[in-house]
C-alpha positions in Angstrom: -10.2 50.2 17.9 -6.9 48.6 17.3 -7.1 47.0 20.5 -10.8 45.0 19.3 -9.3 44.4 15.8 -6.8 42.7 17.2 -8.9 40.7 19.5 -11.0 39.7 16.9 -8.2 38.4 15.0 -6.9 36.1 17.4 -10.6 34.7 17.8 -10.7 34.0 14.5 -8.0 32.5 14.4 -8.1 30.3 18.0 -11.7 29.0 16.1 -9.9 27.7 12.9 -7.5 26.1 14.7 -10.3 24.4 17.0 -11.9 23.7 13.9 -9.3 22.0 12.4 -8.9 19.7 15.5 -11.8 19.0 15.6 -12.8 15.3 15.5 -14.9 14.7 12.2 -17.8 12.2 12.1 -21.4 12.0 10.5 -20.1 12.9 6.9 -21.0 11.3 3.3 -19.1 7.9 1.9 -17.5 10.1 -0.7 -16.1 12.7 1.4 -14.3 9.8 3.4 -13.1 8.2 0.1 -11.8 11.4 -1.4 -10.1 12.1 2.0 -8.7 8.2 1.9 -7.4 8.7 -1.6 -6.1 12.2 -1.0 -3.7 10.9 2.0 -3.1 7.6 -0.5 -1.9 10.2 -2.9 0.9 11.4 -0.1 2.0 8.2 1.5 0.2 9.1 5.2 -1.6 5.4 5.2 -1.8 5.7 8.7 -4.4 8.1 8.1 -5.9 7.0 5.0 -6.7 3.6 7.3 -8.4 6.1 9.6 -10.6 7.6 6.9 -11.4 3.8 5.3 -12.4 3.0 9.0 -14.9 6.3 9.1 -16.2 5.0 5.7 -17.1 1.7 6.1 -18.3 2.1 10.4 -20.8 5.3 9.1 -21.1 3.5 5.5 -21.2 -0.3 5.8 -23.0 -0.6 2.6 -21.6 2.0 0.6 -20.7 0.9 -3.3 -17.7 2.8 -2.2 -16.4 -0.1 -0.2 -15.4 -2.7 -2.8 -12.8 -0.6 -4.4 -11.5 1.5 -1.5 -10.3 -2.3 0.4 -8.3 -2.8 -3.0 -6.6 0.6 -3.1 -5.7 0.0 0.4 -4.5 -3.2 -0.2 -2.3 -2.2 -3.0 -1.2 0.9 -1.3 0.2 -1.4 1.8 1.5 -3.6 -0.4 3.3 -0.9 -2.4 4.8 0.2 1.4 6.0 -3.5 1.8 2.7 -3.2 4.7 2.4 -7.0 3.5 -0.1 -8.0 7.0 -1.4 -4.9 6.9 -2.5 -6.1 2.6 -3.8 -9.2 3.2 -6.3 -8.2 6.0 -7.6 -6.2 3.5 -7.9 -8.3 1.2 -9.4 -10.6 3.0 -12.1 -8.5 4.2 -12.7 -7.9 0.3 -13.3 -11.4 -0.1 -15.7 -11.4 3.0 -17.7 -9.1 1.6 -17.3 -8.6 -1.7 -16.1 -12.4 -2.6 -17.5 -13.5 -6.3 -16.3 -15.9 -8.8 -14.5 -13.3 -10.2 -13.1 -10.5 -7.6 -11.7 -13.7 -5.2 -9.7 -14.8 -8.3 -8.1 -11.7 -8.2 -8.1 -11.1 -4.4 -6.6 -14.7 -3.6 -3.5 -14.0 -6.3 -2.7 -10.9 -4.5 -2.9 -12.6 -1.3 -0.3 -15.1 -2.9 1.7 -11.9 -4.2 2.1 -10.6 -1.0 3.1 -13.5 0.9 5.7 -13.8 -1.6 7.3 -10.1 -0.9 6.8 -10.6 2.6 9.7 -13.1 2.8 12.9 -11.5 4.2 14.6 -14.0 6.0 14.5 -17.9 4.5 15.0 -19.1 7.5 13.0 -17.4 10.0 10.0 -17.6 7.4 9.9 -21.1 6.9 5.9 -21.8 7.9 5.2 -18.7 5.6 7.5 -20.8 2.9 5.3 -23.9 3.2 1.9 -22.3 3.6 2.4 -19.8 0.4 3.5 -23.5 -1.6 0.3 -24.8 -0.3 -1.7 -21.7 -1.1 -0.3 -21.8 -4.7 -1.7 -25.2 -5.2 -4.7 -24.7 -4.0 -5.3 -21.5 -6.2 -4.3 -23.8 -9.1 -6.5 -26.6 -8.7 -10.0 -24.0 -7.6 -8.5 -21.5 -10.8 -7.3 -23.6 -12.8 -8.3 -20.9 -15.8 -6.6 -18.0 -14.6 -5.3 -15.7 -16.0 -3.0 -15.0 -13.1 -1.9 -19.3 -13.2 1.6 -18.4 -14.8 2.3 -15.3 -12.3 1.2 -17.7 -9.4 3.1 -20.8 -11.2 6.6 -18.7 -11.3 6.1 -17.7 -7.4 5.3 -21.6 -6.9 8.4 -22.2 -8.6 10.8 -19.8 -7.0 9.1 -21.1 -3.3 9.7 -24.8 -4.4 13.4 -24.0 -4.8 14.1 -22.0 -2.4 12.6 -25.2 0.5 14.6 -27.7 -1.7 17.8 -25.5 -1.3 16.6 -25.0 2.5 16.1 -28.6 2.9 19.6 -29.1 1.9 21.0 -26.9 4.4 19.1 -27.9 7.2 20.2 -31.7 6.1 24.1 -30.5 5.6 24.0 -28.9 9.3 22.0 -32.3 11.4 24.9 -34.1 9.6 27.8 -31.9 10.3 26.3 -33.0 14.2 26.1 -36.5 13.5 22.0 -36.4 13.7 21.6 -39.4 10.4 18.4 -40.0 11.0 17.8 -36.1 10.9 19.8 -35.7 7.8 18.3 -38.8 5.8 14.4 -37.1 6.7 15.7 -33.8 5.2 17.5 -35.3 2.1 13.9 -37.4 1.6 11.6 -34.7 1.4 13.5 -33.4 -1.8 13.0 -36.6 -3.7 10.0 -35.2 -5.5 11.9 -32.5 -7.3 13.3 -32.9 -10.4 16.2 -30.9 -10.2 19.4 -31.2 -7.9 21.4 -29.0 -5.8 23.9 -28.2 -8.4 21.6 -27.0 -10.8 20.3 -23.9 -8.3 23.1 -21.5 -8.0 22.1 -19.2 -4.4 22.6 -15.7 -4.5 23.8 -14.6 -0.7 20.8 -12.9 0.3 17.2 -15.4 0.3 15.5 -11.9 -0.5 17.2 -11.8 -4.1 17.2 -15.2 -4.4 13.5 -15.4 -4.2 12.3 -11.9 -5.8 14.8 -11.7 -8.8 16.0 -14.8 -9.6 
């Protein structure tokens, strides 16, 4: 009797664990969002982007959808996942793109272009196209509520390529490249401020997020 108690037992318990392994499909839009927010909740967004991509491939017109791409999107951004942020945010504008929810979308997209920076240098096309991209929110949002938030970031991107041209201009000349130096010092003639009035922290990072 012991003997089949104990067999039982170990069935039971070789079937939970099956059970557990088992690969889950065909279930409702809100038992993959509660299972994306739950592993949200714990910082596992590897698997949290696994339960968004079972809700939107079985639920591609779930209401569901619209806010789960923002929590995701804030979630990577809150991991400094900055790529991993902006695809979802542009597959929220994509899909879910009105007057209103691209404002917002778009000035997140800014936001996290502007934490992605680390290195000034090796980020210098992300510099110019985050500039670009806070213009052109400007001039299509020109209302916003978000205008001074994406203004400062403008700002702080502005300075930081004036500061980079500069440098780039100091090193050509230190080699004895004019020509090279005099196109670097040119494209800073449109700002109104001069090198001595920036002082640079030693790290871009701070320079950009907390001056």
């Amino acid at each position: 009797m012991r003997q089949l108690l104990l067999s039982v037992a170990i069935l039971l318990l070789l079937a939970g664990c099956s059970s557990k392994n088992a690969p889950e499909y065909n279930k409702s839009d809100i038992y993959w969002y509660q299972k994306m927010i739950h592993y949200v909740s714990v910082g596992d967004l590897d698997k949290a982007d696994d339960y968004f991509t079972s809700l939107q491939s079985e639920h591609f017109a779930s209401p569901l959808l619209k806010e789960a791409m923002l929590i995701m999107a804030q979630a990577h951004m809150d991991e400094e996942e900055y790529l991993l942020a902006k695809y979802y945010l542009d597959e929220f504008i994509k899909r879910f793109g009105d007057e209103r929810n691209v404002e917002f979308a778009k000035f997140l997209k800014i936001k996290a272009s502007f934490l992605a920076f680390k290195s000034i240098n090796r980020d210098q096309k992300l510099l110019q196209e985050t500039i670009e991209e806070a213009r052109r929110y400007k001039q299509e949002f020109p209302a916003s509520e978000f205008i001074p938030m994406v203004e400062t970031i403008e700002t702080k991107l502005a300075m930081a390529q004036f500061v980079l041209n500069n440098e780039i201009a100091a090193l050509y000349q230190r080699r004895g490249k004019e020509d090279a130096a005099a196109f670097y010092r040119s494209k800073n003639e449109d700002f109104n401020i001069t090198k001595d009035q920036i002082y640079v922290p030693k790290a871009w990072y701070d320079y950009l997020i907390n001056w």
